[in-house]
LUMDO-141516 format. One record per residue (C-alpha): residue in one letter; x, z, y. Coordinates in pm, whole numbers, plus 32768, in hexadecimal, padded with zeros to 4 digits. Layout:
BEGIN
AXZY;...
END
This chain:
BEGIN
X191458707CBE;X19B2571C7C4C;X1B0657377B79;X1C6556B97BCD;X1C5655787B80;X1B1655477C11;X1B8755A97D52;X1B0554B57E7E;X1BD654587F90;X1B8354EC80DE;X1B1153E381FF;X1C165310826A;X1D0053F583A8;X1D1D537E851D;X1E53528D851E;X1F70535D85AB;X206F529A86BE;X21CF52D486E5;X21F8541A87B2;X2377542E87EB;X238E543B8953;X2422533C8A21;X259253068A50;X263E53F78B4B;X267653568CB2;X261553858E0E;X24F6547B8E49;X23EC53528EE9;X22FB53D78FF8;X21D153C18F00;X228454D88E3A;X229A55B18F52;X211A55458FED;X20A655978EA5;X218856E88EAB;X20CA57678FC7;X1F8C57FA8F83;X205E58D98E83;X214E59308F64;X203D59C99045;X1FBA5A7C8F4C;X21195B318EE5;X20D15BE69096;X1FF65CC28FD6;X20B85E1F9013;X20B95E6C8EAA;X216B5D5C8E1B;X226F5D698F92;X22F65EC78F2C;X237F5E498DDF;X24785D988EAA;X25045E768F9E;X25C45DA49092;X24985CDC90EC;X238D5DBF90FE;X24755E759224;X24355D3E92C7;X22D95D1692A9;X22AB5E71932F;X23775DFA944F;X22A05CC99477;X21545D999476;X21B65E949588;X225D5D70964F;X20F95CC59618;X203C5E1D967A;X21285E1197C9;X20B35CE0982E;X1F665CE1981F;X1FA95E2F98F1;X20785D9C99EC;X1F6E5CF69AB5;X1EDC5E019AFE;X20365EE49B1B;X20B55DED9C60;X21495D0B9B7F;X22B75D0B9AAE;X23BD5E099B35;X250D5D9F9B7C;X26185DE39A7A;X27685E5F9AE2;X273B5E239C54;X26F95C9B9C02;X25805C219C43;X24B95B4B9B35;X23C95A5E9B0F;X22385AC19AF6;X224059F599C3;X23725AB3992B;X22E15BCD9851;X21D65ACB97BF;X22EB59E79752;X239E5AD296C2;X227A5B5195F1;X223259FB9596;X239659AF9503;X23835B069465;X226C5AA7937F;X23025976935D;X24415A1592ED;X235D5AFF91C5;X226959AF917C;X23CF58A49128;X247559E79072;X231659E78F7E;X2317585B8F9B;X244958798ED7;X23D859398DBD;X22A658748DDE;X2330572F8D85;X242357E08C71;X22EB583D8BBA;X21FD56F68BF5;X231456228B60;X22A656CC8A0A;X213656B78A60;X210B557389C1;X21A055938883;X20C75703885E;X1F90563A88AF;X1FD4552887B1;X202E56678694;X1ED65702870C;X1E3F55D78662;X1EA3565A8525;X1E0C579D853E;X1CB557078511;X1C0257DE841E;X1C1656FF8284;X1BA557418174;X1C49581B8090;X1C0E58257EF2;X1C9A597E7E98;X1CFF598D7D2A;X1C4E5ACE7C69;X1D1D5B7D7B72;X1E4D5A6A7B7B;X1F425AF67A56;X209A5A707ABA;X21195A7D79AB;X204B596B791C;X1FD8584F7A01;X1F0C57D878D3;X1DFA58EA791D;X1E0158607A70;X1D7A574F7A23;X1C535805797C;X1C2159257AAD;X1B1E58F77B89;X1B5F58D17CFC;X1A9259287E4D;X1A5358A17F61;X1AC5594280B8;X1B1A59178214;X1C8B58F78254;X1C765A318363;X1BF95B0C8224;X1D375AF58139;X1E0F5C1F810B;X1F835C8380AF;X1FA95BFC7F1B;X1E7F5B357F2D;X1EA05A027E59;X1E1C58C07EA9;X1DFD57577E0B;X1E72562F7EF1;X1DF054BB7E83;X1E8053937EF9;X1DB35347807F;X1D8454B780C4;X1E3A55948198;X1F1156B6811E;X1E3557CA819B;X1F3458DE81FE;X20D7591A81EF;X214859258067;X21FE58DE7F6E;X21CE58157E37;X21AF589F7D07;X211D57777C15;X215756157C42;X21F755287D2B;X2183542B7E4F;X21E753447F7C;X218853DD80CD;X2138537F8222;X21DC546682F6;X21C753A88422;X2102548284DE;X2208559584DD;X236954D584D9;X22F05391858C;X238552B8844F;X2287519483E0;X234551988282;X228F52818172;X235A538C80B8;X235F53F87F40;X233255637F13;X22F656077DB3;X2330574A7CF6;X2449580C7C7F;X256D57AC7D98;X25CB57C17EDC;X24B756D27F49;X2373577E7EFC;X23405807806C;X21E1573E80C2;X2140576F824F;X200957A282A6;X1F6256688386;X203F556E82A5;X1F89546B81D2;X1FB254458068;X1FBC52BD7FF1;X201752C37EA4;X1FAE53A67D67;X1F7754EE7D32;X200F56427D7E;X1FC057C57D93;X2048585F7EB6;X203959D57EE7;X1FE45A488032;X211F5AF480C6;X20A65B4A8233;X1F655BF082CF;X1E595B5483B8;X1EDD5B36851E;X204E5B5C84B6;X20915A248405;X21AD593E8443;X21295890854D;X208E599685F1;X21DC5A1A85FE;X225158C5869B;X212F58858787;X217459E68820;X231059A28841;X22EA584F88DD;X21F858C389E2;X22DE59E18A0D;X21CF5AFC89EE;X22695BC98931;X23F05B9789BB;X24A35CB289B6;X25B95CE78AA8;X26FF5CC489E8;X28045E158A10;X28FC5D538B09;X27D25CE88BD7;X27675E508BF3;X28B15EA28C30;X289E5DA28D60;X27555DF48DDE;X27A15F6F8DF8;X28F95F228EC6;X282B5E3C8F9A;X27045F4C8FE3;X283F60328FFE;X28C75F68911C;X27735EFF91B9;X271B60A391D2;X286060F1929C;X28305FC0935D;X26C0608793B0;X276D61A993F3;X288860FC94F8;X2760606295B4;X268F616095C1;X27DE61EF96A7;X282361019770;X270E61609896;X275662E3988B;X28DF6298988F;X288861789993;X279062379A4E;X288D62FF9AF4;X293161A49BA0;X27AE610A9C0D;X2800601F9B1C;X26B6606C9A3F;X26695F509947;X25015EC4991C;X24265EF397C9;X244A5D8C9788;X25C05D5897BD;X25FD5EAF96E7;X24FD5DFD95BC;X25F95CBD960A;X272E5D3895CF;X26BD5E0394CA;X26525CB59400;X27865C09946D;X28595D4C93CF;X27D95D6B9286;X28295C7A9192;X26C75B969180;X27745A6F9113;X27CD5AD18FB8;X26755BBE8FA7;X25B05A888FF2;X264259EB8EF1;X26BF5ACD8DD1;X25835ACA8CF0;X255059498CFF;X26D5593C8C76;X265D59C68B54;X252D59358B21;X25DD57D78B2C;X270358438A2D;X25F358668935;X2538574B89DA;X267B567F8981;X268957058828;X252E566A8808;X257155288834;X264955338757;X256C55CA8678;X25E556E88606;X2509583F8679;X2599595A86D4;X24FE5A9E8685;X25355B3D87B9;X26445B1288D8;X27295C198849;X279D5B038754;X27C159D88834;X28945AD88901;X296C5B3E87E9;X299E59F68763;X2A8259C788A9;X2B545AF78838;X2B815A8486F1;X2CF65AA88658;X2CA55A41853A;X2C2159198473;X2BB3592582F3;X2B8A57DC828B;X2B09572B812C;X2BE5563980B9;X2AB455868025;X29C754D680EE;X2A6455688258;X2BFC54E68220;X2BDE53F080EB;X2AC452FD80D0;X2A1953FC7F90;X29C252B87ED8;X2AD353037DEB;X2B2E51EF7CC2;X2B8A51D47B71;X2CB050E17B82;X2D5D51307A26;X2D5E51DA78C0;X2E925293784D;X2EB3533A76FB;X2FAE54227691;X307353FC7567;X2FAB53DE742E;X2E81537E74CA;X2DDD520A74D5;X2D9B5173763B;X2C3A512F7575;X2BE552B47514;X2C5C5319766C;X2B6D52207709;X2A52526D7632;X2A5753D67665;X2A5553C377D8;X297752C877DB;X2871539276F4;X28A054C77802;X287153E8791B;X2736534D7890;X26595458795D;X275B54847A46;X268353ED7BA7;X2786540C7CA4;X285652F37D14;X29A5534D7C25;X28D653947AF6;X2830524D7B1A;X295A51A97B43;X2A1C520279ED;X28D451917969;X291750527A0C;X2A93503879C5;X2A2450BF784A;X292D4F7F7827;X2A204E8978D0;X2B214EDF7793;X29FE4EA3769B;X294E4FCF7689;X28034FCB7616;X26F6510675DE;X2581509D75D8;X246A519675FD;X247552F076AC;X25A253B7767F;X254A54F07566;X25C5562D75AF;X25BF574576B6;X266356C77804;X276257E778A1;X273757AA79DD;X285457C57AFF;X286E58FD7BBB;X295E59547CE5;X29A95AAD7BEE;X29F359FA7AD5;X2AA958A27B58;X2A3257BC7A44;X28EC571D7990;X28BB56837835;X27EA568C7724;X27B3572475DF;X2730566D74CF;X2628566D73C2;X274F566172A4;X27E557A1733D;X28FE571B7415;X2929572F755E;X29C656607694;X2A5656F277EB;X2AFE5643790C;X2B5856CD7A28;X2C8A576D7AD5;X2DA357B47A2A;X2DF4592F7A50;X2C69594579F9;X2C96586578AC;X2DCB58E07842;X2D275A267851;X2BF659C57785;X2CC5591C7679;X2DA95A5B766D;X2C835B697608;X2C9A5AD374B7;X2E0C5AD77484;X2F2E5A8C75AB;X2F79591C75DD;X30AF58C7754E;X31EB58C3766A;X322E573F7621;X30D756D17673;X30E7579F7791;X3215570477F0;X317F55BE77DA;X3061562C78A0;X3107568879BA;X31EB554379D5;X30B0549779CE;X300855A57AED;X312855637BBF;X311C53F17B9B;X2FC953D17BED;X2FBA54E37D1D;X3125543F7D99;X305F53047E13;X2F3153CB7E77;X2E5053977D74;X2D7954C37CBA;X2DFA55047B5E;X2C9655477A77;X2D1755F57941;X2C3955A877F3;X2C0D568076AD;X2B58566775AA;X2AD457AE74C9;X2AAF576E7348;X297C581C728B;X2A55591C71FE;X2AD759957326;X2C2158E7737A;X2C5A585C74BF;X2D6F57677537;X2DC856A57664;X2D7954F17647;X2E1054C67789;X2DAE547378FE;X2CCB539079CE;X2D8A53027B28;X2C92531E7C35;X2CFB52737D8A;X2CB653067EBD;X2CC35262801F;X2D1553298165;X2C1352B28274;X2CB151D4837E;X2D16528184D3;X2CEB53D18424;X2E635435848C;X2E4A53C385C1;X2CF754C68617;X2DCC55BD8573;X2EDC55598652;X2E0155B28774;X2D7B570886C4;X2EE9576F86A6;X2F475721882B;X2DEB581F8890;X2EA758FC879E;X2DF159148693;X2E5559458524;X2DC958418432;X2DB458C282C2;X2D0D57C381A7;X2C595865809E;X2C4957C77F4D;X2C1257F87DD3;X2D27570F7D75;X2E6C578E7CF0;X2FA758237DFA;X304B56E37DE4;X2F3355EB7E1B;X2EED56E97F02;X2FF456BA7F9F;X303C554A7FA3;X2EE955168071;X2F48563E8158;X307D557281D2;X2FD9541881E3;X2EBA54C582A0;X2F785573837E;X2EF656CD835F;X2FA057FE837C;X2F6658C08234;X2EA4588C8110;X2DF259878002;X2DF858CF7EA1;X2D18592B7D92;X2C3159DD7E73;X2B125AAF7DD7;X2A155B4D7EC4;X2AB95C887EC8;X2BCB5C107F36;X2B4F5B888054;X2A935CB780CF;X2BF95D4B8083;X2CB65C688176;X2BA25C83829E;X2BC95DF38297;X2D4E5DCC826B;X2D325CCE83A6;X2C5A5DB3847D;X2D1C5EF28436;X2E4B5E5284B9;X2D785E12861B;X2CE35C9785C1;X2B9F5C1F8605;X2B415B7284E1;X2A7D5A4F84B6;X29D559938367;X28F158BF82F8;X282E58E78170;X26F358398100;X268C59117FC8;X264C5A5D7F67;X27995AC97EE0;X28295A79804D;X271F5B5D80F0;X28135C9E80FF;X29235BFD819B;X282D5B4A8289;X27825C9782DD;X29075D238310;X29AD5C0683DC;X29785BFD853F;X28E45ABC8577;X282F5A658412;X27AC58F98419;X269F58A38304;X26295780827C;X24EA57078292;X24E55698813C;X253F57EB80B4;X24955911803C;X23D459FD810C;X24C85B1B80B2;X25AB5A6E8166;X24F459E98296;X24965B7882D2;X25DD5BE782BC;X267B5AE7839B;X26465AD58522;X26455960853B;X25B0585B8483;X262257118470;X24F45626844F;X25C354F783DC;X2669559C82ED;X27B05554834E;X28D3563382FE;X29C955A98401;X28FF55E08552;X29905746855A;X2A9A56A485E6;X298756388706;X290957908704;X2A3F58248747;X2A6C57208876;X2920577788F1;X298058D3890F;X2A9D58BD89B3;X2A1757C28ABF;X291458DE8ADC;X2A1F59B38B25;X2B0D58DD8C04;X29A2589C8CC0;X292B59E58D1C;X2ABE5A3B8D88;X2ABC591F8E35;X2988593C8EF2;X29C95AA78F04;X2B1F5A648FB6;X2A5E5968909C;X29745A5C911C;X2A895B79915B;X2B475A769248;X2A125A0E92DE;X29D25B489368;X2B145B5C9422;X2B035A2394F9;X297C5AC39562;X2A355BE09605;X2AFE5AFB96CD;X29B55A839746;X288F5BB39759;X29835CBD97CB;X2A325C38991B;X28B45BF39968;X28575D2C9931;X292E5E039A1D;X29EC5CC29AEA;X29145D2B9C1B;X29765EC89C37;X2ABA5E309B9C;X2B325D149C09;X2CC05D579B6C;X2BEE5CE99A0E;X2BAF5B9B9AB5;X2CF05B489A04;X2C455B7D98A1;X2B4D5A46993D;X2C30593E988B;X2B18583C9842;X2AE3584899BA;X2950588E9979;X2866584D9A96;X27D4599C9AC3;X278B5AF19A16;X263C5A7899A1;X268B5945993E;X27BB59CE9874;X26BF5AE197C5;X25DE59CF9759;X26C358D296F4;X277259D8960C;X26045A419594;X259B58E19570;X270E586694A2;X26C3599C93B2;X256958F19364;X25DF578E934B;X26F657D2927C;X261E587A9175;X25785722913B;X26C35677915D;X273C572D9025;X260457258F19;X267055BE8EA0;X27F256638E5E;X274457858DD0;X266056EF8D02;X275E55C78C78;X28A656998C5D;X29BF56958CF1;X2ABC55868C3C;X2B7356158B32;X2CB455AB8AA4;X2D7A5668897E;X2E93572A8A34;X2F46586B8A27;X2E6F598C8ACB;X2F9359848BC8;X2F6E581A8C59;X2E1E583D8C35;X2E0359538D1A;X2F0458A98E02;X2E2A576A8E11;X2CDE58388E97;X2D8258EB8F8E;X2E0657E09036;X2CAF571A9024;X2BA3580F9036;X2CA5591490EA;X2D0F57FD91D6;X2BD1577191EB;X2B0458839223;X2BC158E29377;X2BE657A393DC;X2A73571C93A7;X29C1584A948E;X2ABE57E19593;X2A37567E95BC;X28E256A39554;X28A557BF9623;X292C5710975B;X288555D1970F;X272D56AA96F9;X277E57699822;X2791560598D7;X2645559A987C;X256E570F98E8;X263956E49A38;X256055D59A79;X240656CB9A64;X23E357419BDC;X247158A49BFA;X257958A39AE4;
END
């Protein structure tokens, strides 16, 4: 047993390395060599099923494979449809078969290996550390803390509400937050950032992760996750993909798809009693041919690696999703809340000027919100101190008094002080209302105050209204504090885009309606909700979502977590609380409020992708009939010669070059898969316009060349 302060630091972690992946391009042939052995080990039967579409086809490629190892001794292949084939016929079209099920798991394969790296870097930082759990920690005193006694355990052993003492060189031991003290943080390992982090107590930055290094000081951290379902635990199983669940649309999809691939069982199983009658019998090998060529393998091949790589792209990014439900309903989005702090102004707010109301001295003003700034540590706070000391003002030694700390239900901070009185500053419906539960501000000061409101908020700056409280109870308005606030270059312009996908931008603030408002226009977004509390923006979501939005958000502390939990697409920070990190379903590991705008892109190329692709494969299908049908039958009928428009060589050769296209293309399409298709902010309309005539187009045209091309080269092998 050793106590707090005694604590030693654990031995010195494996350095971490940056494990964003690399930047999207090309799929290289390394990626898909390395690909492979996974991709044969997705054959297995019972992983096949779960995708309907291709397991049909493997089935097809195992009795085809069955037939011709029988064939030798059966007097070789039959003819099909009157027409004679090759002896090496059924073999090549078992070969291409497997082919066809081997590129379809290829794609998923490489989907899934592209987050293999960065999941083997984060396994580095489940290594087992050493753990000093605090025994009877009172949190209401951190002084006894420092007089508990602590023991020693493995990492692995901790428990829900366990708390634990972190020293600068050890590693936080398990997913927390802080509840005593404050220090700078390597989080490298998780966000990929060299630059440490400050996290402390008390805020909307106490959220600590488990693998990260502590450099600096001292904190407590209470353990907020169990063994095995930490943070990255949670990450290292998303990025591989293990535990992907298949979003509703692509259920949707995949039932239409084994829909369509059962009735296309069901027509061929028809086609040799209906052609029976006419000696026009078709062969086991065409009939598993045309079958494959039928359904719709294109987009089955390649459906479950489109997912995979939308959260793949949210990744590098770096921004996890919690599951694929969220990447796909960030493309759906409507709806945009957005922080006017930090996300559409630059959130490093400034004092810039001192203005009293009538009666009052530009020096008590100052000194008032200079003595409730004093303790004030974010950037404005700091700043009046600043502004306060650059006019002469002077206080040495720690501030006396109890600090009042800010609060998104309350809208202001102060202090009150050791002689009785007390200071607030904050916004002005909230200090107005303070001052008035000792007796109703009188009308001309209120008059005043609102000239000066307006004033302020009509060039976009953030009135801060001060008051000061007297011993004996009377309160009474000094004046304000002009705050200036910058709107982030090129933000209009990304709304700009948001608004031509058609969705509605609304900015969120605490500020008053008319700085509100002022920001709103010079932004560009489409509505605005002033003096927000918390409540009202759970309120609004619901509001949004009952008139048929989908809602998106982002929030970093624990106040935000309802709305996160009821928006659609809830983005937390990485610096926030746990609270909200549970209740959102992404988690931004930079910390940055305005990449929802990126995940909202993401999703919709996710979207436009699958649709496109999706629309490819459709088309595809029809310029195969053109070429496996006429083969079929051309010799008992030779009027469906006229179908022959590529002009193929021969049945057989038309059969396999169909069967071999419908492999190739497969492969042809993992890099678009994987990447994206191109997106470009448009109306749903021209958007829809635009892949139809590409991927529509394209996907007739494409079968029609590359199938004749193939059919050019297997006329060369002697008897095609």
């Amino acid at each position: 047993m050793t106590t707090l302060t005694e604590t030693s630091a654990s031995a010195k972690p494996p350095e971490h390395g940056h494990h964003r992946p690399a930047p999207k391009g090309a799929i290289s042939i390394a990626q898909l060599v390395a690909a492979l052995p996974g991709a044969f080990r997705k054959l297995d039967p019972r992983q096949m099923w779960r995708n309907p579409v291709m397991f049909i086809v493997e089935i097809g490629a195992a009795l085809t494979t069955a037939l011709a190892i029988a064939e030798p001794f059966l007097g070789g292949p039959r003819a099909s449809g009157g027409a004679a084939v090759p002896a090496s016929f059924t073999v090549g079209i078992a070969v291409w078969l497997w082919l066809t099920v081997v590129f379809a798991n290829l794609a998923e394969s490489v989907a899934e290996g592209r987050g293999k790296a960065q999941a083997d870097s984060l396994r580095q930082t489940r290594t087992s550390t050493t753990a000093h759990r605090v025994e009877g920690y009172d949190p209401a005193a951190d002084a006894a803390a420092e007089r508990a006694t602590v023991t020693e355990l493995s990492s692995a052993d901790l428990t829900l509400g366990d708390v634990v003492v972190v020293v600068a060189g050890e590693l936080v031991p398990g997913d927390g937050d802080i509840v005593s003290g404050i220090a700078s943080i390597d989080e490298s390992a998780i966000t990929g950032e060299s630059a440490p982090v400050i996290r402390e107590s008390g805020g909307d930055r106490s959220a600590v992760t488990g693998g990260t290094r502590v450099l600096s000081d001292r904190i407590v951290v209470r353990i907020t996750s169990k063994p095995g379902e930490t943070f990255v635990d949670r990450m290292i199983a998303l990025v591989e993909g293990a535990s992907r669940q298949k979003t509703p649309n692509e259920l949707a999809l995949n039932i239409l798809l084994a829909s369509l691939s059962i009735i296309f069982v069901i027509v061929t199983l028809t086609i040799n009693p209906i052609a029976g009658y006419s000696a026009a019998a078709v062969s086991l090998p065409v009939l598993v041919a045309l079958l494959v060529c039928l359904i719709p393998t294109t987009i089955g091949a390649l459906l479950s690696a489109i997912g995979i790589a939308g959260m793949d792209r949210l990744v590098q990014r770096n921004v996890l999703a919690m599951s694929g439900r969220a990447v796909e309903a960030a493309g759906d989005v409507t709806i945009l809340l957005l922080d006017k702090t930090g996300t559409i102004t630059y959130g490093n707010r400034q004092a810039r000027e001192f203005t009293p109301l009538v009666g009052v001295t530009v020096a008590d003003l100052m000194r008032a919100a200079a003595l409730s700034s004093l303790s004030d540590p974010t950037p404005e706070g700091k700043s009046i101190v600043d502004l306060a000391a650059e006019s002469g003002f002077r206080h040495e030694g720690a501030l006396a008094g109890d600090i009042v700390p800010f609060t998104a239900q309350t809208r202001m901070s102060g202090v009150d002080l050791p002689d009785g009185s007390q200071i607030r500053k904050g916004a002005g419906s909230a200090v107005i209302a303070w001052v008035e539960t000792s007796a109703p501000a009188a009308r001309t000061v209120l008059a005043e105050l609102g000239e000066q409101v307006e004033r302020i908020s009509g060039v976009g700056g953030t009135p801060l209204v001060v008051a000061s409280g007297d011993a004996d109870g009377t309160r009474r308005i000094l004046g304000l504090i002009y705050l200036k606030d910058i709107v982030k270059e090129g933000i209009a312009q990304r709304f700009s885009e948001l608004r031509a996908m058609g969705i509605r931008t609304i900015m969120v603030t605490g500020d008053n309606p008319l700085t509100a408002k002022t920001i709103a226009a010079e932004a560009g977004v489409d509505d605005f909700l002033a003096e927000a509390t918390p409540e009202d923006k759970l309120a609004l979501i619901r509001r949004e979502q009952e008139g048929g939005n989908l809602v998106a958000m982002t929030g970093d502390g624990t106040n935000d977590a309802p709305a996160l939990a009821q928006a659609d697409v809830g983005v937390a920070m990485n610096t926030g609380t746990s609270a909200a990190k549970e209740a959102g379903n992404m988690v931004d590991l930079d910390s940055d409020p305005t990449k929802l705008i990126d995940v909202v892109r993401i999703g919709k190329q996710l979207l436009i992708t699958r649709g496109a692709l999706t629309t490819f494969s459709i088309a595809n299908d029809v310029a195969k009939y053109f070429a496996i049908i006429p083969a079929m039958f051309s010799g008992v009928f030779p009027g469906l010669a006229v179908l022959n428009v590529m002009q193929l060589n021969s049945p057989a050769s038309a059969i396999m070059s169909a069967i071999i296209f419908n492999a190739i293309i497969i492969v042809a399409l993992i890099p678009l898969a994987i990447r994206g298709v191109k997106y470009r902010p448009a109306a749903a309309s021209s958007i829809l316009g635009r892949n139809l005539l590409i991927y529509g187009l394209g996907g007739v045209i494409a079968p029609f060349i590359g199938i004749k091309l193939i059919d050019l080269l297997v006329s060369l092998i002697p008897g095609f």
